[in-house]
N, CA, C and O atoms as CSV, one atom per row, in Angstrom:
chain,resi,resn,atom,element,x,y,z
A,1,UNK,N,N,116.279,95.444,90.154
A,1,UNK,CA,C,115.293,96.356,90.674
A,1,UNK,C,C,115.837,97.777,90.566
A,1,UNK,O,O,117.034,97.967,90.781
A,2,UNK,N,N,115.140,98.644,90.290
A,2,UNK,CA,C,115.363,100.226,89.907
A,2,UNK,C,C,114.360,101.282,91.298
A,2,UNK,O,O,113.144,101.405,91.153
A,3,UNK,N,N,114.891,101.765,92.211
A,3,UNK,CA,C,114.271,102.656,91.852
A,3,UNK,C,C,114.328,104.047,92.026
A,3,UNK,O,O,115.391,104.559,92.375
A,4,UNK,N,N,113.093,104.883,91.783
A,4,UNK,CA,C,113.048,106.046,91.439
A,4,UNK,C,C,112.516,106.874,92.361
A,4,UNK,O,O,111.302,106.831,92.559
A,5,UNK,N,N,113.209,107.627,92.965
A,5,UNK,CA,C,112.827,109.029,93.640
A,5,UNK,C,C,111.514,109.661,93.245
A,5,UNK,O,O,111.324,109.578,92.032
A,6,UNK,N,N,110.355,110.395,94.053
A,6,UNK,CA,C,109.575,111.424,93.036
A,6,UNK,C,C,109.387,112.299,93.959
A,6,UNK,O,O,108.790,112.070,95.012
A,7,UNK,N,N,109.957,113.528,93.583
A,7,UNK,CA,C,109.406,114.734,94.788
A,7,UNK,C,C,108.996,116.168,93.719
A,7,UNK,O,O,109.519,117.278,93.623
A,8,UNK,N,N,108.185,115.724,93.233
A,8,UNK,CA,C,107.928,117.327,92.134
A,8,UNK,C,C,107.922,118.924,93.354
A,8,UNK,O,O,107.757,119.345,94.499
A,9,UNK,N,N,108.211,119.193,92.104
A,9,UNK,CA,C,108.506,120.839,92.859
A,9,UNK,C,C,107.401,121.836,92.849
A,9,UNK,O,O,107.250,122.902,93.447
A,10,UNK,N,N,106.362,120.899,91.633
A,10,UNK,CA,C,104.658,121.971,91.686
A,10,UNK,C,C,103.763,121.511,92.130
A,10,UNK,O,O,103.258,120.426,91.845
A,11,UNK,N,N,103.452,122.236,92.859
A,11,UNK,CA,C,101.961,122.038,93.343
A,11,UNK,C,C,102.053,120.947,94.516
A,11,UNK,O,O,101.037,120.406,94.953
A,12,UNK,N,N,103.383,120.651,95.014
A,12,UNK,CA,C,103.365,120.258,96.057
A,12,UNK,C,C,104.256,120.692,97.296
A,12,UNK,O,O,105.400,120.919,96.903
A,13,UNK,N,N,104.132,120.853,98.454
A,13,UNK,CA,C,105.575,121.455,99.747
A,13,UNK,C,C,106.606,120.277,98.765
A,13,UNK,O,O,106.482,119.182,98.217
A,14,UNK,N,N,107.959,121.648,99.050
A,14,UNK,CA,C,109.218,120.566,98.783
A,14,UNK,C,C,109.333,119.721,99.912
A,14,UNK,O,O,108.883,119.724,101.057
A,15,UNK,N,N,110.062,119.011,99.250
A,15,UNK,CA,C,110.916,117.292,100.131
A,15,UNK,C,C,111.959,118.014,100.900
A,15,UNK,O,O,112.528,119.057,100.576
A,16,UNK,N,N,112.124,117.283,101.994
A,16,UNK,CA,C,113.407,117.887,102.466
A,16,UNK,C,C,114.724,116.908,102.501
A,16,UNK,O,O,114.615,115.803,101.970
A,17,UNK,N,N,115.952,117.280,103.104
A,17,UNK,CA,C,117.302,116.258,102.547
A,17,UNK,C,C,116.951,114.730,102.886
A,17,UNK,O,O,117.493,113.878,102.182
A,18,UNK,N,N,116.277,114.408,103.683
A,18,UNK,CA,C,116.082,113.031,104.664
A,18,UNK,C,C,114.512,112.579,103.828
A,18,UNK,O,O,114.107,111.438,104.050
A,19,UNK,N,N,113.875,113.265,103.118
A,19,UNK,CA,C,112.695,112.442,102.548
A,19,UNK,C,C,112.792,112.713,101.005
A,19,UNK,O,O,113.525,113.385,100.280
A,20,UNK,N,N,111.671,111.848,100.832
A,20,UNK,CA,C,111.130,111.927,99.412
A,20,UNK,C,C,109.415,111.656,99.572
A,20,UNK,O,O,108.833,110.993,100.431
A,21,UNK,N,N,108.883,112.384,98.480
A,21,UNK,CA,C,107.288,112.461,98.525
A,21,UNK,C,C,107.335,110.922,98.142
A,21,UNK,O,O,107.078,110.263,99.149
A,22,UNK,N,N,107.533,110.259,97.227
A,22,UNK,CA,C,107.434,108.933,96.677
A,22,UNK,C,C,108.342,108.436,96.218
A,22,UNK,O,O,109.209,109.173,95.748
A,23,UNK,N,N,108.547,106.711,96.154
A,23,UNK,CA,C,109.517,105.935,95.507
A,23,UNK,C,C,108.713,104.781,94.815
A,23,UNK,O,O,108.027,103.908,95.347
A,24,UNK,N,N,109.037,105.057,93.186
A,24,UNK,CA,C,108.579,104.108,92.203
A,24,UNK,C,C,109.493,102.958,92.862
A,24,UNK,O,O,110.445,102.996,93.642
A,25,UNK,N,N,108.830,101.966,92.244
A,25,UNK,CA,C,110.156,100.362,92.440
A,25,UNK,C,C,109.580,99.990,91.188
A,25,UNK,O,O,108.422,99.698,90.889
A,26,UNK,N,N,110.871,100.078,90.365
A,26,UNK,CA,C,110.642,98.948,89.154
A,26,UNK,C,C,111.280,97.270,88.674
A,26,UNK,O,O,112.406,96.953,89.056
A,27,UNK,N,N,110.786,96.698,88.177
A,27,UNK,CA,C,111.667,95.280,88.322
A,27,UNK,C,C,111.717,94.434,89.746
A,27,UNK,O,O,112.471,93.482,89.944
A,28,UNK,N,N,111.026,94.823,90.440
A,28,UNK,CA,C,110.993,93.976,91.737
A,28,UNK,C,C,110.769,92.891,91.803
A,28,UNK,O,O,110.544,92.482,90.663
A,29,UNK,N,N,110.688,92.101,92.539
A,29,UNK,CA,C,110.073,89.971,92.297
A,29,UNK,C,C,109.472,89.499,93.477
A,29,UNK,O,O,108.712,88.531,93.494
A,30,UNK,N,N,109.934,90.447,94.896
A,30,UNK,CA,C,109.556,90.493,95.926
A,30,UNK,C,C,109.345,91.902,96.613
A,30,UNK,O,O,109.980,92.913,96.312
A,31,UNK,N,N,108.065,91.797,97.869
A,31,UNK,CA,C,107.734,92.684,98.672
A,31,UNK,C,C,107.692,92.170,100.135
A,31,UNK,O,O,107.276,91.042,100.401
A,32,UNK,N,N,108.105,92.978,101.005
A,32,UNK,CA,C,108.596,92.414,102.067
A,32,UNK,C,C,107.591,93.141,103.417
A,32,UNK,O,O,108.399,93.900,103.952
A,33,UNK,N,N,106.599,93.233,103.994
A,33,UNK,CA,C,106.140,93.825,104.807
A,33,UNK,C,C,106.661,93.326,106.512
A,33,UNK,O,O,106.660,92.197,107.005
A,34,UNK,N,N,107.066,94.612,107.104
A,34,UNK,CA,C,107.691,94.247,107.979
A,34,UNK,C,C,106.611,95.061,109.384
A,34,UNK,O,O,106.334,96.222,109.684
A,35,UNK,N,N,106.233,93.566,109.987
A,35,UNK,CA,C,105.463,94.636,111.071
A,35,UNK,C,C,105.940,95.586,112.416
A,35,UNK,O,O,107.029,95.203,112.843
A,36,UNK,N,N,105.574,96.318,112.900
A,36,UNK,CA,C,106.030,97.560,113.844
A,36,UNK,C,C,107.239,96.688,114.467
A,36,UNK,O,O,107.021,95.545,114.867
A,37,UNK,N,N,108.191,97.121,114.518
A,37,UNK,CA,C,109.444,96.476,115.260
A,37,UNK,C,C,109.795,97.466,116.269
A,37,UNK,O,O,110.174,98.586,115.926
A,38,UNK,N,N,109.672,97.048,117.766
A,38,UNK,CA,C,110.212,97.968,118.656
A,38,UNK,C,C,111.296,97.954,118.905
A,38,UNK,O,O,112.130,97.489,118.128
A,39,UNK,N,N,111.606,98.490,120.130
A,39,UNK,CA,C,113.470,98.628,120.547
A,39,UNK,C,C,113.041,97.602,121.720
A,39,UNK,O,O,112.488,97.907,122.776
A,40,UNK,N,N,113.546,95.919,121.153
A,40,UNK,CA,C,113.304,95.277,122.611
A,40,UNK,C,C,114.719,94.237,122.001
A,40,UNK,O,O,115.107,93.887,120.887
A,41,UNK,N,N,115.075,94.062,123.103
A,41,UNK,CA,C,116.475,92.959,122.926
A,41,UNK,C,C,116.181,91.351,122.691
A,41,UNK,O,O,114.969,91.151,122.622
A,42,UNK,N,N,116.872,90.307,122.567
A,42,UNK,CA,C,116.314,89.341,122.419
A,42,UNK,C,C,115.619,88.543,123.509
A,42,UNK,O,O,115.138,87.443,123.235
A,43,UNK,N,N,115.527,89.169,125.021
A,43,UNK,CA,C,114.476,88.628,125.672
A,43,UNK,C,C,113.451,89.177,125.442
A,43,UNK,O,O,112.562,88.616,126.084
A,44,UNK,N,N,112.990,90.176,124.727
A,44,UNK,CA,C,111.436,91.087,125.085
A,44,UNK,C,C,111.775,92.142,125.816
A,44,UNK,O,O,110.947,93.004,125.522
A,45,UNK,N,N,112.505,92.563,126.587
A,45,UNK,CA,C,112.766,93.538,127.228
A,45,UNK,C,C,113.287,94.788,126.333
A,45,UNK,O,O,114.123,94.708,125.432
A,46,UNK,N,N,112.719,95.784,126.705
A,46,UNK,CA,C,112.746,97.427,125.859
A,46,UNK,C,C,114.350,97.610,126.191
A,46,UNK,O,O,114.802,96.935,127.115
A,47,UNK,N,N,115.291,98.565,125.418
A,47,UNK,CA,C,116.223,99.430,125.784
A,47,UNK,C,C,115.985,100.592,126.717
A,47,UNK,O,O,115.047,101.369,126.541
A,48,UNK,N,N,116.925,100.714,127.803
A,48,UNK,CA,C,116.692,101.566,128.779
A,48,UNK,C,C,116.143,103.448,128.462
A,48,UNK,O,O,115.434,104.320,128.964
A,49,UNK,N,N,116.698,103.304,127.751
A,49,UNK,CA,C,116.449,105.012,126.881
A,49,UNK,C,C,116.039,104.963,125.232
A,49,UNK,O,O,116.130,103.941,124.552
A,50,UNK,N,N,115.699,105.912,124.869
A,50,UNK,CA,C,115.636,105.911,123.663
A,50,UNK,C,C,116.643,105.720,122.748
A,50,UNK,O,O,116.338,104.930,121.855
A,51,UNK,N,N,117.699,106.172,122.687
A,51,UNK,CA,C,118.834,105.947,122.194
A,51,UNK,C,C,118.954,104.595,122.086
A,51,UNK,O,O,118.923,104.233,120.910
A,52,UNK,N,N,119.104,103.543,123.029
A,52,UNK,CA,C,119.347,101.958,123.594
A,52,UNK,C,C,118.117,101.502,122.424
A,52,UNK,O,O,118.500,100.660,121.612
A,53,UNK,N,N,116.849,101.933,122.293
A,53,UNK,CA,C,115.769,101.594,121.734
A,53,UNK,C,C,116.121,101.886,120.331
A,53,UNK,O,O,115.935,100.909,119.605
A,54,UNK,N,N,116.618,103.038,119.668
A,54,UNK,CA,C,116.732,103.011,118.313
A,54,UNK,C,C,117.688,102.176,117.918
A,54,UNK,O,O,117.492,101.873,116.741
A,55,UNK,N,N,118.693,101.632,118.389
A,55,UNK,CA,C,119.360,100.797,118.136
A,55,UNK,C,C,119.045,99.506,118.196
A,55,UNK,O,O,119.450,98.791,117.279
A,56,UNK,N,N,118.500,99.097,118.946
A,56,UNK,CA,C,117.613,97.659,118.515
A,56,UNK,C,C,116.758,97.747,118.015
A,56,UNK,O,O,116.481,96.766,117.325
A,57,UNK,N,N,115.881,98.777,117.995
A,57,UNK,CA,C,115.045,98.402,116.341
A,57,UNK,C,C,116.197,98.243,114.823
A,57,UNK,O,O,116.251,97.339,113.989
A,58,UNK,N,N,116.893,99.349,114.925
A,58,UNK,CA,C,117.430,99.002,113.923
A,58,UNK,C,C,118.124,97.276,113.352
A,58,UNK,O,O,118.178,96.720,112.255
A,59,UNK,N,N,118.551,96.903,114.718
A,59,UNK,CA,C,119.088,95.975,114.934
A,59,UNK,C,C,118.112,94.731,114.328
A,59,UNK,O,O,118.262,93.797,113.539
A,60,UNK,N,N,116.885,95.346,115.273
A,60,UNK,CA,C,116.070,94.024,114.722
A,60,UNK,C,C,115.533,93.779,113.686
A,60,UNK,O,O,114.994,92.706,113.414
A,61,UNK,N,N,115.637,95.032,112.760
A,61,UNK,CA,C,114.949,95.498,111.776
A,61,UNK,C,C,115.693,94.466,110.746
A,61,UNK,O,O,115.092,93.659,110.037
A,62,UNK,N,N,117.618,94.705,110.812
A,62,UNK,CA,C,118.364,94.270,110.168
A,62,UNK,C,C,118.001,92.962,109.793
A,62,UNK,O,O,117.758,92.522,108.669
A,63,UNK,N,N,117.999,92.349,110.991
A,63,UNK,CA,C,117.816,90.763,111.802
A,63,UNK,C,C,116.557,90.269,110.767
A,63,UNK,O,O,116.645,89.083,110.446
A,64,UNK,N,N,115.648,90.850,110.321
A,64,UNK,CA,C,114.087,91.024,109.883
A,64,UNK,C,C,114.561,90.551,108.483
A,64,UNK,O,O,114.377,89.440,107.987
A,65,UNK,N,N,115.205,91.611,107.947
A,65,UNK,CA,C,115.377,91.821,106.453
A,65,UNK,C,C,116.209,90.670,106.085
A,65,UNK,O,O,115.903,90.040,105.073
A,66,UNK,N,N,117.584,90.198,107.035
A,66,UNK,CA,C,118.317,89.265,106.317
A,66,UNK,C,C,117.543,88.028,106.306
A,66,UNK,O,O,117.793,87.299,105.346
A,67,UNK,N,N,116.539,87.546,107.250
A,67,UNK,CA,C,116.197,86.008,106.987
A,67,UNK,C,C,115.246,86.143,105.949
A,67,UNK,O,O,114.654,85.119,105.609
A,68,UNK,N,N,114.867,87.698,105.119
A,68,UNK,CA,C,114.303,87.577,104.086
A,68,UNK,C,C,115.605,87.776,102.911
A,68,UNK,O,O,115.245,87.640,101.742
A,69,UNK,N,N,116.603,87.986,103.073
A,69,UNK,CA,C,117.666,87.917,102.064
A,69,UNK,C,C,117.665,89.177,101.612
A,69,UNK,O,O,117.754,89.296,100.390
A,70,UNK,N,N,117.593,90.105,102.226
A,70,UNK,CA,C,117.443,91.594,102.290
A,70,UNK,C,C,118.150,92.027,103.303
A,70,UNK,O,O,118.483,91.380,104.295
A,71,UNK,N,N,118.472,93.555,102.958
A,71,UNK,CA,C,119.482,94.688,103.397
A,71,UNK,C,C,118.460,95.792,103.844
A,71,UNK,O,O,117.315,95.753,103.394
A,72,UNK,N,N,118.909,96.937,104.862
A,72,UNK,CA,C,118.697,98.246,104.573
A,72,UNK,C,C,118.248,98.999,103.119
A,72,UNK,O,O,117.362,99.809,102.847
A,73,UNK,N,N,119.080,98.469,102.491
A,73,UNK,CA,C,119.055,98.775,100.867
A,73,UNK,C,C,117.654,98.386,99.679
A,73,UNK,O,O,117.469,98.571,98.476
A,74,UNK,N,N,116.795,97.702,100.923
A,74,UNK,CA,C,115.448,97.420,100.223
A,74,UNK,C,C,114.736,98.235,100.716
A,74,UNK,O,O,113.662,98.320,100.120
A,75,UNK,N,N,114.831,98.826,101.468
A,75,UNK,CA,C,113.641,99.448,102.501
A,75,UNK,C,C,113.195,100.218,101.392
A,75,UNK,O,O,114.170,100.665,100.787
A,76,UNK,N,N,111.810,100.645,100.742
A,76,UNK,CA,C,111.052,101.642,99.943
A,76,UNK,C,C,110.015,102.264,100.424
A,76,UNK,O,O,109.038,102.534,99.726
A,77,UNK,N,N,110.132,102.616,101.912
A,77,UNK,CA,C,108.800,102.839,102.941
A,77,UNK,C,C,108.813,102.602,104.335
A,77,UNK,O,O,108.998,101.474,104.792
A,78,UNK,N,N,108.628,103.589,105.024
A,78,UNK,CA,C,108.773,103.455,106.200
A,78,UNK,C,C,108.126,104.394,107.190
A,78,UNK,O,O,108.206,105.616,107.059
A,79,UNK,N,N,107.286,103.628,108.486
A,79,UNK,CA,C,106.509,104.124,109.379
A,79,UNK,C,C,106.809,104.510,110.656
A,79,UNK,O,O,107.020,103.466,111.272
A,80,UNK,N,N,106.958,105.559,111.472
A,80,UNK,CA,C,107.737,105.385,112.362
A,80,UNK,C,C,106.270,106.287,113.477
A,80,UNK,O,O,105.593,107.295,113.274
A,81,UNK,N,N,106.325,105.232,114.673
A,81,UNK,CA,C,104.928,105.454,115.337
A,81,UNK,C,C,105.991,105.720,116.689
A,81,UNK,O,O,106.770,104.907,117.186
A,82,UNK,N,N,105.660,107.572,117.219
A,82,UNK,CA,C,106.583,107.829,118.529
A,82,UNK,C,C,105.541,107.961,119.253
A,82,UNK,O,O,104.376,108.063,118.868
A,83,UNK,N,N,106.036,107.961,120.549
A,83,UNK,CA,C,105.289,107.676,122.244
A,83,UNK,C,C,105.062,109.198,122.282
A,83,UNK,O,O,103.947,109.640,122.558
A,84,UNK,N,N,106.125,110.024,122.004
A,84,UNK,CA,C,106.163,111.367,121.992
A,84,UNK,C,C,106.815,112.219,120.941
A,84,UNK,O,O,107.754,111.751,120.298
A,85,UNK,N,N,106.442,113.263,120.754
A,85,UNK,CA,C,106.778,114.094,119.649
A,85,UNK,C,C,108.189,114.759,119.536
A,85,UNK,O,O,108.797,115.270,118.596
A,86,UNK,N,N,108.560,114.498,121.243
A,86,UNK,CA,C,110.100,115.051,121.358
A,86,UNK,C,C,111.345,114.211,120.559
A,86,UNK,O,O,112.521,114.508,120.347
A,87,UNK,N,N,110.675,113.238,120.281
A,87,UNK,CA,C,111.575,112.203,120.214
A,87,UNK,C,C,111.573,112.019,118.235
A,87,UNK,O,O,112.189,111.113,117.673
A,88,UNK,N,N,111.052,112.697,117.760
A,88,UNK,CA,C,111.091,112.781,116.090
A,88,UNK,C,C,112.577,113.010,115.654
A,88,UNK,O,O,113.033,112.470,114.646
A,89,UNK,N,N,113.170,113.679,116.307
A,89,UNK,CA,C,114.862,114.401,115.683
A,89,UNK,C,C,115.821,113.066,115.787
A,89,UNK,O,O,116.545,112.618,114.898
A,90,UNK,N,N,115.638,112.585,117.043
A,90,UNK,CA,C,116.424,111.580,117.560
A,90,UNK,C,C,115.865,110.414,116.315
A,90,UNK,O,O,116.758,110.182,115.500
A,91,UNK,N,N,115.109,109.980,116.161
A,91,UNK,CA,C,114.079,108.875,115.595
A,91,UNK,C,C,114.813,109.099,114.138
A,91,UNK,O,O,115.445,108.223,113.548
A,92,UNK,N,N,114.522,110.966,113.496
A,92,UNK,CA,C,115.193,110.957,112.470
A,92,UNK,C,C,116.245,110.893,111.990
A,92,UNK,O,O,116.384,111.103,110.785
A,93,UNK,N,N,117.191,110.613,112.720
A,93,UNK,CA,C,118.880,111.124,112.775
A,93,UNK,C,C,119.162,109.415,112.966
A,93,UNK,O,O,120.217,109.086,112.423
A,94,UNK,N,N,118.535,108.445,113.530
A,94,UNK,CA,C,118.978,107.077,113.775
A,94,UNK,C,C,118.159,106.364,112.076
A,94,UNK,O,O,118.566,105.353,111.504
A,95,UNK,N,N,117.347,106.970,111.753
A,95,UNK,CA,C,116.893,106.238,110.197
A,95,UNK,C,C,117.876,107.228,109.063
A,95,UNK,O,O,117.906,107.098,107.839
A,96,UNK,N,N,118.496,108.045,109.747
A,96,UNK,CA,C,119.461,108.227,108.149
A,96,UNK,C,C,120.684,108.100,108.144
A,96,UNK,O,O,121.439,108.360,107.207
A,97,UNK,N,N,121.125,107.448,109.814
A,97,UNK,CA,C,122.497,106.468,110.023
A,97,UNK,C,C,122.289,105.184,109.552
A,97,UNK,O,O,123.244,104.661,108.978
A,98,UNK,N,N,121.057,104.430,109.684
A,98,UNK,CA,C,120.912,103.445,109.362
A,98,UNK,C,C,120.768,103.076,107.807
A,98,UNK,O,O,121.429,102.220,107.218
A,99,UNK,N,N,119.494,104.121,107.114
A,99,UNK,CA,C,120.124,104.025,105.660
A,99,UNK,C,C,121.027,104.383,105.129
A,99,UNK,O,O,120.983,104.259,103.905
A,100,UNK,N,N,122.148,104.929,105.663
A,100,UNK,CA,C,123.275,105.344,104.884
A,100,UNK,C,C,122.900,106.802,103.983
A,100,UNK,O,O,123.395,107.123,102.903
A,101,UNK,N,N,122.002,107.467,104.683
A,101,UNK,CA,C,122.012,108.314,103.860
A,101,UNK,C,C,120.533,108.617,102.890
A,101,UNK,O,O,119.786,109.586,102.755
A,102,UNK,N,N,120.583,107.384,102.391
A,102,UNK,CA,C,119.045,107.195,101.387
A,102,UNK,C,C,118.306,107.512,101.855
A,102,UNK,O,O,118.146,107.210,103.037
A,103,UNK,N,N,117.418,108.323,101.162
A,103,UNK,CA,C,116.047,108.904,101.247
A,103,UNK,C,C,115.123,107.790,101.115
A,103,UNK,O,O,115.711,106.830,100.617
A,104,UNK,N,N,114.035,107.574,101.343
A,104,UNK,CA,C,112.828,106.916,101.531
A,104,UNK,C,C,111.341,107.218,101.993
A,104,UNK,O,O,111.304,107.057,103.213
A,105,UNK,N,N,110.457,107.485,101.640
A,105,UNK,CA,C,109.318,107.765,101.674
A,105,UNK,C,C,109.069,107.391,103.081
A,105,UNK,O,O,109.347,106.232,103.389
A,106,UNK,N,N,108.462,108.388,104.232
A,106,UNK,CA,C,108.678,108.288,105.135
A,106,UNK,C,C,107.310,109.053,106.193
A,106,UNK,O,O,106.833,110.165,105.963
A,107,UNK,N,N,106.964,108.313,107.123
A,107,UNK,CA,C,106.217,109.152,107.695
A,107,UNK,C,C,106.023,108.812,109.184
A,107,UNK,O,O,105.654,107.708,109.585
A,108,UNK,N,N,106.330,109.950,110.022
A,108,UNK,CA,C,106.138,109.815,111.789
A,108,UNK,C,C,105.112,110.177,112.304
A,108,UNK,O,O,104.868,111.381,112.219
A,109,UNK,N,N,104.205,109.358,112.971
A,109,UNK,CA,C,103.185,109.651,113.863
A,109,UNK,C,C,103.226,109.139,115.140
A,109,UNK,O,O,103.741,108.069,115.465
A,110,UNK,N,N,102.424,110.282,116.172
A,110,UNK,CA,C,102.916,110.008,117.384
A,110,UNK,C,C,101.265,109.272,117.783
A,110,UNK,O,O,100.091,109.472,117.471
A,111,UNK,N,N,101.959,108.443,118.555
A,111,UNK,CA,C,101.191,107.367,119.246
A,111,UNK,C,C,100.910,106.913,120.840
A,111,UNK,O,O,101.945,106.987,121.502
A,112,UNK,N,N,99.854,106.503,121.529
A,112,UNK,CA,C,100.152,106.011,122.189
A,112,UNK,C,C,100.524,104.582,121.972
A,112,UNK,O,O,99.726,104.011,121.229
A,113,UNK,N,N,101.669,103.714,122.478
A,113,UNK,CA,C,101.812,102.625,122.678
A,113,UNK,C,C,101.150,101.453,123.340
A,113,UNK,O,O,100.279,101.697,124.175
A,114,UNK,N,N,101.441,100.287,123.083
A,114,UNK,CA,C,100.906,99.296,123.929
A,114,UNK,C,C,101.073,99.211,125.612
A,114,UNK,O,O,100.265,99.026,126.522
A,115,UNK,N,N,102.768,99.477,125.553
A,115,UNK,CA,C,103.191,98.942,126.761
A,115,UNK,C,C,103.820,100.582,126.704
A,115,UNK,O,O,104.509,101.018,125.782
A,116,UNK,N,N,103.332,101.467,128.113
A,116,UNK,CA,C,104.148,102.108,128.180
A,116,UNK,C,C,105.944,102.178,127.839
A,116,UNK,O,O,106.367,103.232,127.362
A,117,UNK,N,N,106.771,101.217,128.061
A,117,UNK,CA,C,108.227,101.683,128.185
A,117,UNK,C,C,108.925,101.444,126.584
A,117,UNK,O,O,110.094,101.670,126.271
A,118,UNK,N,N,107.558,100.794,125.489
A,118,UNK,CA,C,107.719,100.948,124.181
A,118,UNK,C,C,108.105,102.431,123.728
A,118,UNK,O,O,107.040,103.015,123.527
A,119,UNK,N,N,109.149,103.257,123.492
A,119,UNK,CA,C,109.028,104.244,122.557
A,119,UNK,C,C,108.893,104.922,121.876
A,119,UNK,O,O,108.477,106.080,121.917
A,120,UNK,N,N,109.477,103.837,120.561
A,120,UNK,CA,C,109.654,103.697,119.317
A,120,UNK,C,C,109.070,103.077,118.712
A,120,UNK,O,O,108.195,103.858,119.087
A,121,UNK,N,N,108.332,102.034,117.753
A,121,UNK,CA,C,107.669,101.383,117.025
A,121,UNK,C,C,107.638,101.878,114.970
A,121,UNK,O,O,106.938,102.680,114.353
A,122,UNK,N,N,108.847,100.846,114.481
A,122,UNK,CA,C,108.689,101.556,113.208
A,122,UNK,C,C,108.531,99.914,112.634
A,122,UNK,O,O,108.803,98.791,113.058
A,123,UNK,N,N,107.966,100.471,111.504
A,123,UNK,CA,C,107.478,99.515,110.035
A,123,UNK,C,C,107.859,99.929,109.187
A,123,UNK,O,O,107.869,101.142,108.974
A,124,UNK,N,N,108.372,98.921,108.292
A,124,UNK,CA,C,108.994,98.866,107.153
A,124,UNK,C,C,108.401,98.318,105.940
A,124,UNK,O,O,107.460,97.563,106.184
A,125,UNK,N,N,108.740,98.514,104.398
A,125,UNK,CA,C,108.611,97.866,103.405
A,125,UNK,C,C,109.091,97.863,101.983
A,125,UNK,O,O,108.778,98.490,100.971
A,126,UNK,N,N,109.913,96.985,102.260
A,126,UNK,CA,C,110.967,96.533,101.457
A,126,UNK,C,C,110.825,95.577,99.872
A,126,UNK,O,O,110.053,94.651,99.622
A,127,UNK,N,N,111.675,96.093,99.157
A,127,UNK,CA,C,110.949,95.322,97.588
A,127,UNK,C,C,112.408,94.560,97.535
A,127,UNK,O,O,113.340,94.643,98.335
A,128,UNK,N,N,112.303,93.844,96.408
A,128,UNK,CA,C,113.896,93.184,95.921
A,128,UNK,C,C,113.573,92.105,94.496
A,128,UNK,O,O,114.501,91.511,93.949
């Protein structure tokens, strides 16, 4: 699987270090849709703060991808639905520890949640 960055420089706002406008996937065999994963531990229960919460999503996210035989390293898309708008920096700074860096087509909207003490809520989608 290949893929390819696309952030043209005309006629559209530049990308900034943490995004990309689009990611081709070429050669793929699988697509992996991953639905909203919150920050809840393995009883159902939320992380006490946000911080506690980005880390078990990530966590669970991980948890998600390996029983599909997938990494971080598939992710080609990603949704990230906040409770509040304060919380975008934090949200962004825990998805570019978690990819290592990689850019990925990316987009945050703020939401109300189901359950108030939900946060965070991100979706993923992963090729391989």
């Amino acid at each position: 699987m290949q893929l390819v960055p696309h952030s043209p420089i005309d006629g559209v706002y530049p990308a900034t270090e943490d995004y990309v406008h689009a990611m081709e996937v070429r050669g793929a065999e699988r697509l992996l849709f991953v639905a909203g994963t919150m920050g809840l531990d393995a009883n159902g229960r939320p992380g006490a703060d946000l911080a506690e919460q980005l880390d078990l999503i990530w966590s669970n996210i991980r948890a998600i991808l390996s029983s599909a035989d997938m990494t971080v390293d598939n992710i080609v898309r990603l949704t990230s639905y906040l409770r509040d708008a304060s919380y975008s920096e934090a949200n962004a700074a825990a998805r570019v520890a978690a990819l290592g860096g990689r850019v990925v087509p990316t987009t945050a909207i703020v939401a109300e949640t189901l359950v108030s003490e939900w946060l965070v809520e991100i979706e993923v989608v992963a090729a391989g």
